[in-house]
C-alpha angles and dihedrals in degrees: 000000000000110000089233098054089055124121108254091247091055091078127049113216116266100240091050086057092042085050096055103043083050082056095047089051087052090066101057098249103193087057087038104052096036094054087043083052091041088057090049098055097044085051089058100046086039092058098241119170120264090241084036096049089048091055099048093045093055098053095046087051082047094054095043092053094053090051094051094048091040088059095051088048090055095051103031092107087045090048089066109038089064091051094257097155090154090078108075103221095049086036084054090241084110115051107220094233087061103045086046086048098052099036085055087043097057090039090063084040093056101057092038088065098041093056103076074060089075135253098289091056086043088054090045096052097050101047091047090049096045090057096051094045083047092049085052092044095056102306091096086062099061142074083264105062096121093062104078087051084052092059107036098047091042088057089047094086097049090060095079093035087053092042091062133094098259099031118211130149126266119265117270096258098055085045096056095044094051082058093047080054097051094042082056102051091051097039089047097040102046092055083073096062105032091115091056097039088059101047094054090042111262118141107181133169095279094044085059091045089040126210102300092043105050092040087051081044095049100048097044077054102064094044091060087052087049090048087050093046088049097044098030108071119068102215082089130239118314130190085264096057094059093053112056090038086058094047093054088051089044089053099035094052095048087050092050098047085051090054101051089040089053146352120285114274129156101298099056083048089059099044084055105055085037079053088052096041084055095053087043083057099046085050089054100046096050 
């Protein structure tokens, strides 16, 4: 059909698309859709229900899109200040009032939907939430920045055990190897702004640590979650198994030996998230 002879309604106007796809940048798509992902695949393997797993999936896409936006919101003025006109708030394609609206908005809708999954998967949320939106509100500017990624990651697994019909956490060593992942992330995704961070005044865990350290930190993390996933279940060790858990330490040590020949650059950042997807794919296959 020719564009011209469309009904009106057939087209959205091009600003409202430009506006939403700003928004969506807002919410840090690559984090939000592999930990929504990430939640799919561990209900899965967890045996949740089909009505159960939809529901699970879509608040924690909620909640990831809240902390994204509410991130960007934060820093929107420090953003700025560092030149960071990539991000839309801090770029203006985003107004401030809309990306706090909506972050507040899929919040309340995350726990709203996390609620018909029971009490122990709405406490979960929500402590898990709360850490993230405390790390973006100054947490992230102490020694104790990682915390909030140690609580909130460690929790991640019991999200599938407690949606399901008959809700339990997760076993302690899923539990300590979602932690090792999220030690990593922060450890690994915060090297790449140090510069920034300083000058604006953050002084989290890894700019303490500094490049070499955190990076060193983050990949003998995710061995110890890979050593936990390996040893922890009692159905005993399968091919499989082996594999992934090579594949961490693979991964983990090359990252390592980059880091002490030279300082951390991109690559390094990459080995090390690819370190910590491994380690997401052995949870969920064990």
């Amino acid at each position: 059909m020719d564009a011209a002879a469309e009904p009106p309604l057939a087209r959205a106007p091009r600003g409202s698309v430009s506006a939403v796809g700003a928004l969506w940048a807002s919410t840090h798509p690559g984090p939000t859709v592999v930990v929504t992902v990430l939640s799919l695949a561990l209900g899965i393997a967890a045996g949740v229900e089909p009505l159960r797993l939809a529901l699970l999936v879509t608040s924690v896409f909620a909640g990831q899109v809240s902390v994204g936006l509410s991130n960007d919101v934060i820093d929107g003025a420090r953003d700025a200040a560092v030149g960071r006109t990539d991000k839309p708030v801090a770029g203006g394609a985003v107004s401030l009032d809309t990306a706090l609206v909506t972050a507040v908005g899929a919040v309340v809708a995350a726990l709203a939907l996390s609620v018909p999954l029971g009490p122990g998967l709405l406490a979960a949320h929500a402590i898990a939430l709360a850490s993230a939106w405390a790390y973006n509100a100054g947490l992230k500017a102490t020694p104790f920045s990682i915390v909030p990624f140690l609580l909130s990651f460690g929790l991640f697994p019991s999200f599938a055990t407690l949606s399901t019909a008959a809700p339990a956490l997760a076993a302690p060593w899923a539990t300590t190897a979602g932690a090792a992942l999220g030690a990593a992330v922060h450890l690994t995704n915060v090297v790449r702004d140090l510069d920034d961070d300083r000058r604006t005044g953050i002084r989290g865990l890894p700019h303490r640590l500094g490049a070499r350290a955190s990076v060193l930190l983050a990949a003998a993390g995710t061995v110890a979650g890979a050593v936990a996933v390996l040893l922890g279940p009692d159905r005993g060790v399968g091919a499989l198994d082996v594999v992934f858990f090579a594949a961490v330490v693979v991964v983990a040590l090359v990252t390592a030996i980059l880091a002490l020949l030279r300082p951390p650059g991109r690559a390094v950042f990459r080995l090390t998230m690819l370190a910590a997807l491994l380690l997401a794919a052995q949870l969920v296959v064990a």
